[in-house]
PyMOL Python script that loads the backbone (N, CA, C, O; Angstrom):
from pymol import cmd

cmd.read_pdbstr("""\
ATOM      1  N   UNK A   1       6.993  -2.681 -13.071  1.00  0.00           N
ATOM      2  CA  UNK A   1       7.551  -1.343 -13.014  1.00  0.00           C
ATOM      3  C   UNK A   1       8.189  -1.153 -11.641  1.00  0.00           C
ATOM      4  O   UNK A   1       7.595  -1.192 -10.564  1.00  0.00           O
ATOM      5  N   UNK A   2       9.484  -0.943 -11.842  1.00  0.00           N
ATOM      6  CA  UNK A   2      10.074  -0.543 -10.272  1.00  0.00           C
ATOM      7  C   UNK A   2      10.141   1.197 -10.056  1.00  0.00           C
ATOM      8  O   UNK A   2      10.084   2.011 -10.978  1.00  0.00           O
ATOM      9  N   UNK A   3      10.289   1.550  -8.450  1.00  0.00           N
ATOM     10  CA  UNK A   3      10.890   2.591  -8.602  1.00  0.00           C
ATOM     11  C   UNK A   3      11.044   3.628  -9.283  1.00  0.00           C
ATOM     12  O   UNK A   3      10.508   4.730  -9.411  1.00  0.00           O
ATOM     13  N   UNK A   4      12.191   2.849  -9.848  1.00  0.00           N
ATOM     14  CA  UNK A   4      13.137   4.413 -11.162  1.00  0.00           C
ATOM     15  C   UNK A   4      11.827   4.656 -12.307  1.00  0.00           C
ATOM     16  O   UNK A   4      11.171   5.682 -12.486  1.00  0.00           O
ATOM     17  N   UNK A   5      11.750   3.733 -12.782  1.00  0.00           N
ATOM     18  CA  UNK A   5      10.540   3.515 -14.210  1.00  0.00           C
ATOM     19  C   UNK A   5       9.425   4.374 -13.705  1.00  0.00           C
ATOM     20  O   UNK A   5       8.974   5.260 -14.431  1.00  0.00           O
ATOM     21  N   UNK A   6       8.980   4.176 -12.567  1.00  0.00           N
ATOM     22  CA  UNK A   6       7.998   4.821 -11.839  1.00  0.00           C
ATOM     23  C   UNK A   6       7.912   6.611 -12.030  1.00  0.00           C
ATOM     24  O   UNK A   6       6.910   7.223 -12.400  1.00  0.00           O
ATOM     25  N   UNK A   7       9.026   7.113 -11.728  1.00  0.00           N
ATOM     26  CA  UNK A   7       9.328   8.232 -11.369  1.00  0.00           C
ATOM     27  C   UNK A   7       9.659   8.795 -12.949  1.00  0.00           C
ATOM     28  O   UNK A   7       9.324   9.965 -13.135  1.00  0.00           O
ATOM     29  N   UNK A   8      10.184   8.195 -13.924  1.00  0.00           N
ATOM     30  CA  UNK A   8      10.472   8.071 -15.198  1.00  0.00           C
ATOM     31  C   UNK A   8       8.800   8.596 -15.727  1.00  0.00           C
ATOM     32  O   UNK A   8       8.367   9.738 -15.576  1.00  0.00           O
ATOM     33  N   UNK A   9       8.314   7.851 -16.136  1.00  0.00           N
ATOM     34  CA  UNK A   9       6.611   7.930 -15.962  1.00  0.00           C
ATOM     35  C   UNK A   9       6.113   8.912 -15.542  1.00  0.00           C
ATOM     36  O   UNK A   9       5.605   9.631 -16.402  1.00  0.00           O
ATOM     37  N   UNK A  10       6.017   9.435 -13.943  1.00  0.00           N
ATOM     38  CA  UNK A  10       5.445  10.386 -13.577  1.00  0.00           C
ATOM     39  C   UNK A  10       5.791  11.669 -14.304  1.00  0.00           C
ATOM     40  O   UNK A  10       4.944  12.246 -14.986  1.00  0.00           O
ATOM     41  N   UNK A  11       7.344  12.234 -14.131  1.00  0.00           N
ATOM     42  CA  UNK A  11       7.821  12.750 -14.941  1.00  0.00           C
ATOM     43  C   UNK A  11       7.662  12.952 -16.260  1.00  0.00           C
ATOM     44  O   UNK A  11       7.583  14.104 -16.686  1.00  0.00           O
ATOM     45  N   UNK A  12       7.608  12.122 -16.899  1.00  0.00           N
ATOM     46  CA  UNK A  12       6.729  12.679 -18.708  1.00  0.00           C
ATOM     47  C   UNK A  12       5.501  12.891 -18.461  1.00  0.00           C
ATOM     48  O   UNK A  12       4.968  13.930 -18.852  1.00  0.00           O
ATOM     49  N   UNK A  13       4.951  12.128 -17.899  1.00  0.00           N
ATOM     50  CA  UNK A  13       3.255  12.366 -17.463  1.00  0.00           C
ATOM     51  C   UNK A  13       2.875  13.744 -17.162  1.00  0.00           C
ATOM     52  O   UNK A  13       1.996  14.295 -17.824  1.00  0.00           O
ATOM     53  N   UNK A  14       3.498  14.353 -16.179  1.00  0.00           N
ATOM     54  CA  UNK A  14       3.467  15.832 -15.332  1.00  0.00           C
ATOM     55  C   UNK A  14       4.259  16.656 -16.255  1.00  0.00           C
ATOM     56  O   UNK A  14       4.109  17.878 -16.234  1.00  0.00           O
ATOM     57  N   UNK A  15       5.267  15.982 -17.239  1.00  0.00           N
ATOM     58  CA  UNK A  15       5.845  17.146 -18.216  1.00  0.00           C
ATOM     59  C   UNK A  15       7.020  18.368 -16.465  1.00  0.00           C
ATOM     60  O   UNK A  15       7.540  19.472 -16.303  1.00  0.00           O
ATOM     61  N   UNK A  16       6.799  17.197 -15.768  1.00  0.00           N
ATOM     62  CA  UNK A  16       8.386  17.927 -14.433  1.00  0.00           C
ATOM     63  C   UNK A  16       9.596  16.986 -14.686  1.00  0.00           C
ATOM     64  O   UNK A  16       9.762  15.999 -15.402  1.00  0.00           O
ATOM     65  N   UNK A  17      10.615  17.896 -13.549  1.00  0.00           N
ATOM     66  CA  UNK A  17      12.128  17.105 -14.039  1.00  0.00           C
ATOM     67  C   UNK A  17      11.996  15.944 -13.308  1.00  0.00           C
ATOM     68  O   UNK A  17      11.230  16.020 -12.347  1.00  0.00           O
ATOM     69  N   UNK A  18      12.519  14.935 -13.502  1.00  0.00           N
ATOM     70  CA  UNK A  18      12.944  13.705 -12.638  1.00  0.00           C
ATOM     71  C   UNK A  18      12.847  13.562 -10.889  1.00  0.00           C
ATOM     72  O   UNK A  18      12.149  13.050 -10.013  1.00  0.00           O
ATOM     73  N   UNK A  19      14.369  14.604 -11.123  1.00  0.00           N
ATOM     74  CA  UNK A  19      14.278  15.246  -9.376  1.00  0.00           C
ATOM     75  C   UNK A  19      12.409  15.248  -8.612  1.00  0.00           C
ATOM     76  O   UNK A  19      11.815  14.447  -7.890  1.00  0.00           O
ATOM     77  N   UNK A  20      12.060  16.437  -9.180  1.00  0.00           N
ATOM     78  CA  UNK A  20      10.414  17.116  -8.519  1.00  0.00           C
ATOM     79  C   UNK A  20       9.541  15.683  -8.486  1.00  0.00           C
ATOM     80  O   UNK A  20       8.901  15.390  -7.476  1.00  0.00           O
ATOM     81  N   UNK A  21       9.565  14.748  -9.753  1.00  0.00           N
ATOM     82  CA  UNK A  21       8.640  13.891 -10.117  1.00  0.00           C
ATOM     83  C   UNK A  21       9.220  12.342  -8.489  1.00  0.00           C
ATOM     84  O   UNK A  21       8.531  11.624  -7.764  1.00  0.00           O
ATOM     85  N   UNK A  22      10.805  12.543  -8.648  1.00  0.00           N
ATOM     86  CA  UNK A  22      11.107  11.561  -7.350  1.00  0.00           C
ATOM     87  C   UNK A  22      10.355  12.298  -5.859  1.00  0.00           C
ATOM     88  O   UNK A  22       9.569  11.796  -5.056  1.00  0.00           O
ATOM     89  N   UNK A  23      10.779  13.240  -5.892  1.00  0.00           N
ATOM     90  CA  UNK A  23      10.174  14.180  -4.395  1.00  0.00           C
ATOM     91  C   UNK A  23       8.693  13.553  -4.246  1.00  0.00           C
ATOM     92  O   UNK A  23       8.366  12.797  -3.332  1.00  0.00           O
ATOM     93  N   UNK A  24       7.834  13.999  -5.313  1.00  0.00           N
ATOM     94  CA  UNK A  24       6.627  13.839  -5.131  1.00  0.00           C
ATOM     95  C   UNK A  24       6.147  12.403  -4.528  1.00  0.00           C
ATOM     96  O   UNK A  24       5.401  12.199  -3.570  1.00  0.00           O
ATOM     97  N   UNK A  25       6.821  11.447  -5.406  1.00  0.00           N
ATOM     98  CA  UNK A  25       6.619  10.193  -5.011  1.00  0.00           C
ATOM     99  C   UNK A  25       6.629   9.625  -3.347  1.00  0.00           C
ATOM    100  O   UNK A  25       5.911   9.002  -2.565  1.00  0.00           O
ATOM    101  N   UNK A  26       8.409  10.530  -3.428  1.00  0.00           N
ATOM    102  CA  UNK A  26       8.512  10.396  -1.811  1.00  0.00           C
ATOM    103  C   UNK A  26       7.707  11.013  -0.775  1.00  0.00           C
ATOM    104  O   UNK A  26       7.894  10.667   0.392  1.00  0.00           O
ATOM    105  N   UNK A  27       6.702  12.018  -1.103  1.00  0.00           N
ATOM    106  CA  UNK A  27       5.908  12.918  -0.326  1.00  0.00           C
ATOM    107  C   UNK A  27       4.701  11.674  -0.464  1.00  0.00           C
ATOM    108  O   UNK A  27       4.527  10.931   0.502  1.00  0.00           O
ATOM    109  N   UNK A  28       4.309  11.590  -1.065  1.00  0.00           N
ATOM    110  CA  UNK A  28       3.236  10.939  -1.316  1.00  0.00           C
ATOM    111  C   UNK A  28       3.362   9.226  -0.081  1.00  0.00           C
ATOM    112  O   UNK A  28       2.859   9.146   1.039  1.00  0.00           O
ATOM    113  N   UNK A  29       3.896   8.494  -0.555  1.00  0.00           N
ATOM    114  CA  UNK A  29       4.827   7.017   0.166  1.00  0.00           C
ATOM    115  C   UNK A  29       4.443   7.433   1.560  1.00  0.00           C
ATOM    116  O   UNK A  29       3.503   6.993   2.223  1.00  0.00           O
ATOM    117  N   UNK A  30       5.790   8.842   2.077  1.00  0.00           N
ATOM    118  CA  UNK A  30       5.952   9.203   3.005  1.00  0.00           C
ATOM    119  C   UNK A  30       4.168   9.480   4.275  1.00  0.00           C
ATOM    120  O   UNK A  30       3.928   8.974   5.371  1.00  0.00           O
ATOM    121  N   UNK A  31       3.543  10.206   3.646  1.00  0.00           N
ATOM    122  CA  UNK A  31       2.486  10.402   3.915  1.00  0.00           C
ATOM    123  C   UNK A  31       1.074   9.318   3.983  1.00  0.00           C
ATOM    124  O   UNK A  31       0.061   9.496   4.660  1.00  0.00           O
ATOM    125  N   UNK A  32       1.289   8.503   3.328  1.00  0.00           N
ATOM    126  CA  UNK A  32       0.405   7.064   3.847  1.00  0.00           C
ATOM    127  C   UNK A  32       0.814   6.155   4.773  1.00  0.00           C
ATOM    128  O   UNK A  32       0.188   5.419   5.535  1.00  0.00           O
ATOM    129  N   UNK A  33       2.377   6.394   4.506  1.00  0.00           N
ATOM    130  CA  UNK A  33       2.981   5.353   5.647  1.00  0.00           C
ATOM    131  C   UNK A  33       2.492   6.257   7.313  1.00  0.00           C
ATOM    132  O   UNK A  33       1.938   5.751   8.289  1.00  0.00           O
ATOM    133  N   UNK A  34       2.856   7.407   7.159  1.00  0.00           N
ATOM    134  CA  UNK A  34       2.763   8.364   8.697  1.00  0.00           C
ATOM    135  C   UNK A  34       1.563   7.964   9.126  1.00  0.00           C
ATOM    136  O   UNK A  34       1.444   7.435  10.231  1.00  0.00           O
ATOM    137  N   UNK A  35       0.080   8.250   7.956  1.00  0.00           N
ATOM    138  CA  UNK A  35      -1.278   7.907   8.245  1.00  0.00           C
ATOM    139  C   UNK A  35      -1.640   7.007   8.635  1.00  0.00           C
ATOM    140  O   UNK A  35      -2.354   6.962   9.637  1.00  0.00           O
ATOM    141  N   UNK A  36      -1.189   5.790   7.838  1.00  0.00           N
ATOM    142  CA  UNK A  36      -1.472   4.295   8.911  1.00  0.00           C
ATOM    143  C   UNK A  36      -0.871   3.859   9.943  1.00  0.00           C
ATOM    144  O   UNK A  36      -1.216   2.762  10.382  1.00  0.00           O
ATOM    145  N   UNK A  37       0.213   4.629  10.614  1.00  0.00           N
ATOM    146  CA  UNK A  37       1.031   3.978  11.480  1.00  0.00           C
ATOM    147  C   UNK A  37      -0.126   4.749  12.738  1.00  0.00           C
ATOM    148  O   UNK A  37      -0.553   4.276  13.792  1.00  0.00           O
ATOM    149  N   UNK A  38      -0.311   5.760  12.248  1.00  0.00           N
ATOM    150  CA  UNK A  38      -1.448   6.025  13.193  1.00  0.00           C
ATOM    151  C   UNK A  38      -2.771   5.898  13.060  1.00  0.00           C
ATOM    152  O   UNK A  38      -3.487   6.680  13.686  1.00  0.00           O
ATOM    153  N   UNK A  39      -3.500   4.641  12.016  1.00  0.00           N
ATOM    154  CA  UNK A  39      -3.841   3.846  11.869  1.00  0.00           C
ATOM    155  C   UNK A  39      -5.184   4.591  11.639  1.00  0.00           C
ATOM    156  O   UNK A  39      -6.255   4.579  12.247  1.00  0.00           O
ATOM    157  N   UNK A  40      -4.782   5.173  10.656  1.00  0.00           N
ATOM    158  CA  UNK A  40      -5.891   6.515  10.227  1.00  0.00           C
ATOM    159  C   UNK A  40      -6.060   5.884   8.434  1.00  0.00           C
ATOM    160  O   UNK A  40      -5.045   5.581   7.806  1.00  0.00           O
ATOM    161  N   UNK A  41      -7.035   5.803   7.999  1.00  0.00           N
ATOM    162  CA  UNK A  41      -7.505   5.398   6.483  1.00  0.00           C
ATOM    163  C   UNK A  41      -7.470   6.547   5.593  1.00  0.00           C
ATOM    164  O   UNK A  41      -7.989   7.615   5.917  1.00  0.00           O
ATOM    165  N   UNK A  42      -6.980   6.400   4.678  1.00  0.00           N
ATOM    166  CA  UNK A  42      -6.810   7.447   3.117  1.00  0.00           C
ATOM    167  C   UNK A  42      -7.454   6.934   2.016  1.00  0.00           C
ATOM    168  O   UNK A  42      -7.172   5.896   1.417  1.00  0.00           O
ATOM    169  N   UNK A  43      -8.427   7.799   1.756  1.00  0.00           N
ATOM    170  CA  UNK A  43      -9.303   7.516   0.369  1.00  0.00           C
ATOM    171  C   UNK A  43      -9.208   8.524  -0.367  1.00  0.00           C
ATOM    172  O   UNK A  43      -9.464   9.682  -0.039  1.00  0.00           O
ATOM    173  N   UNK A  44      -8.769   8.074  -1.587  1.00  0.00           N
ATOM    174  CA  UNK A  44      -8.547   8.504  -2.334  1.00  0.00           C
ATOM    175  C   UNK A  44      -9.636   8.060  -3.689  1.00  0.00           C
ATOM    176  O   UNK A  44      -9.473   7.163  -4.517  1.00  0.00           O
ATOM    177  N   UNK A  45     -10.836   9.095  -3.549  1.00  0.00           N
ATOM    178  CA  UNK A  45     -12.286   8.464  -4.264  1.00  0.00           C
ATOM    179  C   UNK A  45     -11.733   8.512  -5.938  1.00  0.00           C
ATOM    180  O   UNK A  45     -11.097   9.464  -6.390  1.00  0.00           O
ATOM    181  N   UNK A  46     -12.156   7.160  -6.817  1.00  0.00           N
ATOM    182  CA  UNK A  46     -11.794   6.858  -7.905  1.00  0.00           C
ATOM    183  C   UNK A  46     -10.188   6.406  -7.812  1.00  0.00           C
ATOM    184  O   UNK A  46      -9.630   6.737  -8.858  1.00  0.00           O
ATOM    185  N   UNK A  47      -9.662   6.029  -7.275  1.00  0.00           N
ATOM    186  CA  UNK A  47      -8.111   5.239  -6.915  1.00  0.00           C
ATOM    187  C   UNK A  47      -8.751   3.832  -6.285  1.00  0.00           C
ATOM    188  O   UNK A  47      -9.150   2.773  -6.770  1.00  0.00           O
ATOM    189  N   UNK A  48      -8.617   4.482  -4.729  1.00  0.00           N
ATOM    190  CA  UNK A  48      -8.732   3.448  -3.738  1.00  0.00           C
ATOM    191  C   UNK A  48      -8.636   3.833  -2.446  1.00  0.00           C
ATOM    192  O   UNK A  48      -8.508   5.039  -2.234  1.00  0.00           O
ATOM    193  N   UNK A  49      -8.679   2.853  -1.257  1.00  0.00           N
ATOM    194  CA  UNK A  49      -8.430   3.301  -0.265  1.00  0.00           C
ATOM    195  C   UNK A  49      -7.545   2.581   0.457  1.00  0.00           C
ATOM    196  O   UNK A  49      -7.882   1.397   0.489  1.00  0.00           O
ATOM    197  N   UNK A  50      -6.494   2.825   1.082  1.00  0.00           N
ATOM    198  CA  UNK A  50      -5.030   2.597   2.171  1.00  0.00           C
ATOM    199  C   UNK A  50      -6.130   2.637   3.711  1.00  0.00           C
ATOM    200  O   UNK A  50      -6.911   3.520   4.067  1.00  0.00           O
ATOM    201  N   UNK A  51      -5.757   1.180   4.433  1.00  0.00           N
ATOM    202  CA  UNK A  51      -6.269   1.109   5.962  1.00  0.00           C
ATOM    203  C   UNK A  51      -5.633  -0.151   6.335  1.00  0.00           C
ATOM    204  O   UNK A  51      -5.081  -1.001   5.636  1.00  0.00           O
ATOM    205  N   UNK A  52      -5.858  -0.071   7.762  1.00  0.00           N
ATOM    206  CA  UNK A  52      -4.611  -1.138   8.730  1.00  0.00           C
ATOM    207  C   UNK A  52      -6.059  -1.936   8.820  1.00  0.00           C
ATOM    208  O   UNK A  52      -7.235  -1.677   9.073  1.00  0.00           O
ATOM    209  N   UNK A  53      -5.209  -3.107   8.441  1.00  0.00           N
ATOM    210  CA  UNK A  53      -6.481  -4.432   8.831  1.00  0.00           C
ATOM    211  C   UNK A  53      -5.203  -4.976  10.892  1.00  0.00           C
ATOM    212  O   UNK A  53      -4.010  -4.985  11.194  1.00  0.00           O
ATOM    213  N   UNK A  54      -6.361  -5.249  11.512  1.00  0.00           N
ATOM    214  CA  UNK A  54      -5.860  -5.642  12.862  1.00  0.00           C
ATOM    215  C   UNK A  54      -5.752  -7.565  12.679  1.00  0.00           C
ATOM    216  O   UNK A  54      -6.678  -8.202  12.177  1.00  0.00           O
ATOM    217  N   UNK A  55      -5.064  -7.916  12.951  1.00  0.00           N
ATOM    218  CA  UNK A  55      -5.285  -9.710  12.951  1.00  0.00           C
ATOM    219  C   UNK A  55      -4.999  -9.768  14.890  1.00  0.00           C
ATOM    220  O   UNK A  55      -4.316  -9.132  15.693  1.00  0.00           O
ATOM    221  N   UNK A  56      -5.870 -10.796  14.939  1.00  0.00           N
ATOM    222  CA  UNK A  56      -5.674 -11.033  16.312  1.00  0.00           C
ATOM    223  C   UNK A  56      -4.578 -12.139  16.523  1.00  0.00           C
ATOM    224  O   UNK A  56      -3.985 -12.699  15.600  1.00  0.00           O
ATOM    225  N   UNK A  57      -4.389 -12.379  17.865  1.00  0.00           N
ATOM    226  CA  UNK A  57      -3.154 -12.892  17.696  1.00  0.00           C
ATOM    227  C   UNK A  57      -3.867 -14.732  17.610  1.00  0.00           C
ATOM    228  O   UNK A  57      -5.095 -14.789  17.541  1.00  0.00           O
ATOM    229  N   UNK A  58      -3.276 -15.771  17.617  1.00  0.00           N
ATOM    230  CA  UNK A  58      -4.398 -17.205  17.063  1.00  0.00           C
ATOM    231  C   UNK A  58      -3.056 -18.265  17.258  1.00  0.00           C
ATOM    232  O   UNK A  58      -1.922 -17.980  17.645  1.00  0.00           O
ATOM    233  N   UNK A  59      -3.536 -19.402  16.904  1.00  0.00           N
ATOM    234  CA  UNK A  59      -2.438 -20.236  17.494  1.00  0.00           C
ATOM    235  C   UNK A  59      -2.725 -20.918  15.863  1.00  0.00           C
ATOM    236  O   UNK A  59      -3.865 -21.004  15.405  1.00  0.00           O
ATOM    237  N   UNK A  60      -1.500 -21.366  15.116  1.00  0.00           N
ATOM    238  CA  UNK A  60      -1.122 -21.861  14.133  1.00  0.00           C
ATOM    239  C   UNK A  60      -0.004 -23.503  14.344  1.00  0.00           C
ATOM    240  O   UNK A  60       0.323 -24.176  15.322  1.00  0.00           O
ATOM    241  N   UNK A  61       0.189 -23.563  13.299  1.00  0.00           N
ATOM    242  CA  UNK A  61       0.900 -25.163  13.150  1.00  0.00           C
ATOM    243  C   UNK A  61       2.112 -24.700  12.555  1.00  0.00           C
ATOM    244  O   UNK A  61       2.169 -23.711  11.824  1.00  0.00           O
ATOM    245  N   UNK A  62       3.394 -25.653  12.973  1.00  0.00           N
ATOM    246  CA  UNK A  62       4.260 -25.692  12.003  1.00  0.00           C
ATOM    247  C   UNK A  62       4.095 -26.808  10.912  1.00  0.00           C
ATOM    248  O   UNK A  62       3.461 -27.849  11.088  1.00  0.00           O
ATOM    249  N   UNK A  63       4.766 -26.444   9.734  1.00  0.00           N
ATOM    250  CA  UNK A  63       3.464 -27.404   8.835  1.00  0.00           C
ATOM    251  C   UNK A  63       4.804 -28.765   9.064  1.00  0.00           C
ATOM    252  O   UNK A  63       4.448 -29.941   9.138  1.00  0.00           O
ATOM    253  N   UNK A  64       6.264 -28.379   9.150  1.00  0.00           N
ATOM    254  CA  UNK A  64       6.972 -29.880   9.001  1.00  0.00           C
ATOM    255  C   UNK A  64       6.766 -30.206  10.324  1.00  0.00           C
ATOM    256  O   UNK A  64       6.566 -31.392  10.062  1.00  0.00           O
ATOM    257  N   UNK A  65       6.645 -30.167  11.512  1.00  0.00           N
ATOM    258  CA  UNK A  65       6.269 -30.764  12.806  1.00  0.00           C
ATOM    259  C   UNK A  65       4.920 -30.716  13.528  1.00  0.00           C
ATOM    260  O   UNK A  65       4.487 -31.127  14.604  1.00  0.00           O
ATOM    261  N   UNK A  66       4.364 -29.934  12.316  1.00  0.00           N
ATOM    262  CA  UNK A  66       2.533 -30.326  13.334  1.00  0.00           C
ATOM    263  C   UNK A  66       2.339 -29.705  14.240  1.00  0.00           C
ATOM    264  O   UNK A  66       1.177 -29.493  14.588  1.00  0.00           O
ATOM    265  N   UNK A  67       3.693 -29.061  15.123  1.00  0.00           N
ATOM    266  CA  UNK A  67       3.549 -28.400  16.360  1.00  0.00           C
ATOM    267  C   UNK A  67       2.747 -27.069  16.848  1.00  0.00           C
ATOM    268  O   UNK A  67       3.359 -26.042  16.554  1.00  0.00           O
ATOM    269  N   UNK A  68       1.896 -26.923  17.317  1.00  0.00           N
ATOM    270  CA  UNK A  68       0.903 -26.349  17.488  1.00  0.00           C
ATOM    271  C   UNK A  68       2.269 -25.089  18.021  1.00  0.00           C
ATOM    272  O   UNK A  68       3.226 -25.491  18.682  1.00  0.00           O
ATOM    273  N   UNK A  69       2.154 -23.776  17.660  1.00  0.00           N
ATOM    274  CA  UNK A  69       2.847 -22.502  18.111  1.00  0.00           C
ATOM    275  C   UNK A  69       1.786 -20.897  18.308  1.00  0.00           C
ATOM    276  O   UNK A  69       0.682 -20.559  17.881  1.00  0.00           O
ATOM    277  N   UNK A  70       2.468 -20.470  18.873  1.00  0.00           N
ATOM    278  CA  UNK A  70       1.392 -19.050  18.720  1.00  0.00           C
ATOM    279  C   UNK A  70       2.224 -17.785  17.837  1.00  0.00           C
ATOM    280  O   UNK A  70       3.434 -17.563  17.807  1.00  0.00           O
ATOM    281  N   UNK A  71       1.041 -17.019  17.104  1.00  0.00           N
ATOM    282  CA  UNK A  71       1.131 -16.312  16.070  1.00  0.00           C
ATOM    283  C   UNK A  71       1.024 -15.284  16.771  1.00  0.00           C
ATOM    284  O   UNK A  71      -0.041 -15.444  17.367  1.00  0.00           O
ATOM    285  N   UNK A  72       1.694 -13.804  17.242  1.00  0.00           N
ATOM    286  CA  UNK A  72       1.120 -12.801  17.870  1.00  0.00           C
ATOM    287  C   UNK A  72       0.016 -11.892  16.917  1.00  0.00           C
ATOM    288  O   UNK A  72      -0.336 -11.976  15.741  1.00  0.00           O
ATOM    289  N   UNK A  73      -0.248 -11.216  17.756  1.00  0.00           N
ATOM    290  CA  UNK A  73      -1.521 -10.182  16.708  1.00  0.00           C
ATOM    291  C   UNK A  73      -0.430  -9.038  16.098  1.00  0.00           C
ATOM    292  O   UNK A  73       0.641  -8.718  16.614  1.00  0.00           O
ATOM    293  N   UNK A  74      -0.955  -8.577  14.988  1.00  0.00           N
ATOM    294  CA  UNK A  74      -0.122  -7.819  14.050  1.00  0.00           C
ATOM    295  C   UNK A  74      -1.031  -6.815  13.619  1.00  0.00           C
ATOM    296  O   UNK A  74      -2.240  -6.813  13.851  1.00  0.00           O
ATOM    297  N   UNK A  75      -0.324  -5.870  12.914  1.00  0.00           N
ATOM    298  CA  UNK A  75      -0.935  -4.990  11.868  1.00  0.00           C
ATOM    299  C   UNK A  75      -0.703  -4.746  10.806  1.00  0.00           C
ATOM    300  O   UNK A  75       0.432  -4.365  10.520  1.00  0.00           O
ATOM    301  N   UNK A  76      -1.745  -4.881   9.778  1.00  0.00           N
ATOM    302  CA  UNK A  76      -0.889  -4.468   8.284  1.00  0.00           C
ATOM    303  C   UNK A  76      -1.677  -3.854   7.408  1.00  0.00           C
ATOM    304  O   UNK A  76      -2.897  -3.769   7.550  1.00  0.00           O
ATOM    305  N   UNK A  77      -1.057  -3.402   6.481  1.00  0.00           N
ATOM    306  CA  UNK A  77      -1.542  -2.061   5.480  1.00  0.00           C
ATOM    307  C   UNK A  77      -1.969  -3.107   4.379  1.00  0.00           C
ATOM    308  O   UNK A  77      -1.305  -4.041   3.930  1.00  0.00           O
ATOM    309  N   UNK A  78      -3.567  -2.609   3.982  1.00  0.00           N
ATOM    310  CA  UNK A  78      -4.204  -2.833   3.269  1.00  0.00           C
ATOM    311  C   UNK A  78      -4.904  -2.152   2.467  1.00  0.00           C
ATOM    312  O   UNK A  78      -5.448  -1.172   2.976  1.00  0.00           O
ATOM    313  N   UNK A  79      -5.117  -2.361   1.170  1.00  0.00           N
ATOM    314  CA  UNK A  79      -5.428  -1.502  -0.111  1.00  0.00           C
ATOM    315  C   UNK A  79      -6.100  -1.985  -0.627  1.00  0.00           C
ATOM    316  O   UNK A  79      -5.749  -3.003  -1.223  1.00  0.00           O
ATOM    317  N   UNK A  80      -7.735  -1.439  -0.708  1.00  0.00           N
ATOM    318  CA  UNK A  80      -8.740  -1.443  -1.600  1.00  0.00           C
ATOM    319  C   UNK A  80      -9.258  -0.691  -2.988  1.00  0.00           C
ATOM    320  O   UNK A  80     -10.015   0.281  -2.992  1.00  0.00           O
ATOM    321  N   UNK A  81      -8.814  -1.202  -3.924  1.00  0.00           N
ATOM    322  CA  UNK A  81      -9.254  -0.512  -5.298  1.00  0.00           C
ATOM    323  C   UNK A  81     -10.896   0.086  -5.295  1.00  0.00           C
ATOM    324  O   UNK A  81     -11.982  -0.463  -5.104  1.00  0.00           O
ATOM    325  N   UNK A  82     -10.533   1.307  -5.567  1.00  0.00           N
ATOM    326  CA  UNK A  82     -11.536   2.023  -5.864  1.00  0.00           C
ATOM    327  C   UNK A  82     -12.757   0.925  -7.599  1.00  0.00           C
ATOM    328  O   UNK A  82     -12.386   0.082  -8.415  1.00  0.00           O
ATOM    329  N   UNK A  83     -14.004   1.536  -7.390  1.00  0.00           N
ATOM    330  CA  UNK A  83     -14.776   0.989  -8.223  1.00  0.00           C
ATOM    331  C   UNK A  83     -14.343   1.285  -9.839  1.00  0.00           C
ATOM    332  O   UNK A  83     -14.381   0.376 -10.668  1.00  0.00           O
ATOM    333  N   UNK A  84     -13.934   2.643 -10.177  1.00  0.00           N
ATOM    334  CA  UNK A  84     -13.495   3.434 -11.289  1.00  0.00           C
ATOM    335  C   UNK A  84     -12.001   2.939 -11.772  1.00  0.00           C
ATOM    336  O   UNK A  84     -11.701   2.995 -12.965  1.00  0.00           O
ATOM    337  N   UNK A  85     -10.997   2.408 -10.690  1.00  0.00           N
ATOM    338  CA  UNK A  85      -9.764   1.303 -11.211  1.00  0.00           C
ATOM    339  C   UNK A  85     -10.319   0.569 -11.369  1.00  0.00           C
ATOM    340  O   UNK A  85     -10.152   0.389 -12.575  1.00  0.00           O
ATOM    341  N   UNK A  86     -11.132  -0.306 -10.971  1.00  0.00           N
ATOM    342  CA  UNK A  86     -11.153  -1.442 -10.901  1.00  0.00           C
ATOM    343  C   UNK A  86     -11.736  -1.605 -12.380  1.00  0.00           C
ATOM    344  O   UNK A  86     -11.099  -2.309 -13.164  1.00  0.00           O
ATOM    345  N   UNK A  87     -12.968  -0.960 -12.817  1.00  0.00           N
ATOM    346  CA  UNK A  87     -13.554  -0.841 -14.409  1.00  0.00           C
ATOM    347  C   UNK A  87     -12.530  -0.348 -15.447  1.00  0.00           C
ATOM    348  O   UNK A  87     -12.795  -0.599 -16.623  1.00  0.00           O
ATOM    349  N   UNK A  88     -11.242   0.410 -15.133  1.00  0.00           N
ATOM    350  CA  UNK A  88     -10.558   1.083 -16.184  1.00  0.00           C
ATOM    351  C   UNK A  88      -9.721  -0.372 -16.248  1.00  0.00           C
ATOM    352  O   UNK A  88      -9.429  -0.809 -17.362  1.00  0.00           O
ATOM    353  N   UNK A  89      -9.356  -1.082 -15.098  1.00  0.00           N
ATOM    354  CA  UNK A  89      -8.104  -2.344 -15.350  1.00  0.00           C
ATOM    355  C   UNK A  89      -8.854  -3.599 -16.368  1.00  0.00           C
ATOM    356  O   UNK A  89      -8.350  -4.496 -17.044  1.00  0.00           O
ATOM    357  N   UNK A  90     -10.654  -3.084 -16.056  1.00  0.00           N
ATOM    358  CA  UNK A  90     -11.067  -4.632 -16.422  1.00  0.00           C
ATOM    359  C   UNK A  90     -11.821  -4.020 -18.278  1.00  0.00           C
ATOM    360  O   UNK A  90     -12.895  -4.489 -18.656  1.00  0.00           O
ATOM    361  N   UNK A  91     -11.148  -3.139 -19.035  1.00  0.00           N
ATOM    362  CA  UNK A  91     -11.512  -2.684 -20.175  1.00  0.00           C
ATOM    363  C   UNK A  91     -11.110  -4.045 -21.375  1.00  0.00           C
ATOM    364  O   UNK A  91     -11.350  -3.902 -22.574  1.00  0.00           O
TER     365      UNK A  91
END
""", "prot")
cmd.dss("prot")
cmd.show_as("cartoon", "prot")
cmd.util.cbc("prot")
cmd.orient("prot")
């Protein structure tokens, strides 16, 4: 499901127009991205929960030259399924 299909969906789902059902989406997106950049966690009990995993920075290989290089430390957005998805996906 991309995108459009997405908003398609919400829209019959909510019984709103297209337009309201895209907004929402974008409010929604908009608002987890703001939360983790300030690296704040969103739970959303029976969904899941949105949080920044930290990687430190580590020294890796290139795999065609073997050459030992360094990886800097990063951050990235990570998503844990709630217990209640996880039983409705595994029906």
């Amino acid at each position: 499901m991309n995108k459009t299909e997405l908003v398609a969906a919400v829209a019959d789902k909510a019984e709103i127009s297209r337009k309201d059902a895209e907004k929402a989406i974008k409010a929604f997106t908009d608002v987890i991205t703001e939360e983790l950049i300030k690296g704040e966690k969103i739970q959303i009990v029976g969904f899941g929960t949105f949080e920044v995993a930290e990687r430190k920075a580590r020294e890796g290989r290139n795999p065609k030259t073997k050459e030992k290089m360094p990886i800097a430390a990063s951050r990235a957005p990570k998503f844990k399924a709630g217990k209640s998805l996880k039983d409705q996906v595994n029906i």
